[in-house]
C-alpha positions as a Python dict, from the first residue, in 0.01 Angstrom:
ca = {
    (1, 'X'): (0, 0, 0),
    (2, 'X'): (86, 330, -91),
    (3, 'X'): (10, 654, 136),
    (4, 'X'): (-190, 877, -75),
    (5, 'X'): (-76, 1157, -255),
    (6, 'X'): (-148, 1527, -119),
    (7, 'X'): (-349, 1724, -373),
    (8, 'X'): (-319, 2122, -269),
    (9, 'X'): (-699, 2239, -196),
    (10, 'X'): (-771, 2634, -255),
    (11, 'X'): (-1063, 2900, -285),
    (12, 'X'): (-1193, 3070, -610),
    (13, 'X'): (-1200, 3414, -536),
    (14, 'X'): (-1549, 3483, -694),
    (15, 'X'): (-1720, 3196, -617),
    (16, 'X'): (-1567, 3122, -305),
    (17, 'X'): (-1566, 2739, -406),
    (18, 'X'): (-1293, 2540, -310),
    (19, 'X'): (-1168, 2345, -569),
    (20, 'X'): (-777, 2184, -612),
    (21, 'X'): (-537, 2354, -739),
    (22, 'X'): (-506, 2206, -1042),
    (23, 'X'): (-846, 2337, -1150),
    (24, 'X'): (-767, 2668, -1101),
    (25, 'X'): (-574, 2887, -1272),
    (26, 'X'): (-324, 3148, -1070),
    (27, 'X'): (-300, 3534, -1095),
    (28, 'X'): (13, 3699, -910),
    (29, 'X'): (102, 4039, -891),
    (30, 'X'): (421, 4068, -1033),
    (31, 'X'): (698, 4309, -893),
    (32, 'X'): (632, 4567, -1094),
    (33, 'X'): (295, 4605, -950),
    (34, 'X'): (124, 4432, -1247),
    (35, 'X'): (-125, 4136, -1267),
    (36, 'X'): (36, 3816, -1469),
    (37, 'X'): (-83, 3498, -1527),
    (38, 'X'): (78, 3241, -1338),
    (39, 'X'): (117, 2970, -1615),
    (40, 'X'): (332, 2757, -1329),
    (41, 'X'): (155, 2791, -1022),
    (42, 'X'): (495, 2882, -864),
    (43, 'X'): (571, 3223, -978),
    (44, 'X'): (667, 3441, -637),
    (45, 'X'): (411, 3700, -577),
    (46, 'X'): (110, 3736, -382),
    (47, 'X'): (-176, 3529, -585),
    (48, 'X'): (-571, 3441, -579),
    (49, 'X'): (-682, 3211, -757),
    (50, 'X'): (-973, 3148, -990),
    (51, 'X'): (-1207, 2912, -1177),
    (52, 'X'): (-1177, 2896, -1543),
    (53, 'X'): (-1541, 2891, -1543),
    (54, 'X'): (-1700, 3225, -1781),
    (55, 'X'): (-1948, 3256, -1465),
    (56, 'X'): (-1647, 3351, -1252),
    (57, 'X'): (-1447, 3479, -1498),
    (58, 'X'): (-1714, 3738, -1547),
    (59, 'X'): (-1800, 3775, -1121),
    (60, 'X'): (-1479, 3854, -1073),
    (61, 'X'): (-1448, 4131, -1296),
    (62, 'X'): (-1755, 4276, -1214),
    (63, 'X'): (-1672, 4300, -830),
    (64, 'X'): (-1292, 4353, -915),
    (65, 'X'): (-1221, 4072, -691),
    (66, 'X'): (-854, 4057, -859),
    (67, 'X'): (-805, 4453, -799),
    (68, 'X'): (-879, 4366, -465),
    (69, 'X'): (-727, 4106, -378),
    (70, 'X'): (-386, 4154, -547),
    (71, 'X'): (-384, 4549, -460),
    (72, 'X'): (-249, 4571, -819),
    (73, 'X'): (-426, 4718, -1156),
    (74, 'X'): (-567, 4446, -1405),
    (75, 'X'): (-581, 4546, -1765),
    (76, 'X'): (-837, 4428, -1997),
    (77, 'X'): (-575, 4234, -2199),
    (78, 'X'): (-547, 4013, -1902),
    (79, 'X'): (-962, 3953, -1857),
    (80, 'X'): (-895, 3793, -2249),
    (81, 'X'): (-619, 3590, -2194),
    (82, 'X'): (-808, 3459, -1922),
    (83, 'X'): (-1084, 3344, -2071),
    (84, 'X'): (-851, 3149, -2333),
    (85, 'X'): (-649, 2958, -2062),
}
């Protein structure tokens, strides 16, 4: 029988849920001090981490979890694309 496979296991940042990684989706501060999408999950960077859920989505925002967490500036272009991912 096969040993089962490890599935990575992190925490929204606004809901403080912990859900795999799968079902998140990955913000990193990039080097230039920016906040990217992390399409791969394996961009280098400090990250957090977030539901695609609207109700986090929109928590986040309002508490500026991502400002927070990533010590980097979010523009509003980036609160759009992630509401489409």
């Amino acid at each position: 029988m096969p040993k089962p496979r490890h599935e990575p296991v992190r925490t929204c940042i606004a809901c403080r849920e912990e859900a795999l990684k799968a079902a998140l989706v990955r913000v990193v501060r990039a080097p230039d001090g920016s906040a990217v999408i992390d399409r791969t999950g394996h961009a280098p960077g400090r990250g957090a981490y977030l539901h695609r859920q609207t109700a986090c989505l929109e928590a986040a925002r309002k508490r500026r979890q991502l400002e927070r967490n990533l010590g980097a500036g979010v523009p509003p272009q980036l609160w759009s694309d992630l509401a489409s991912v």
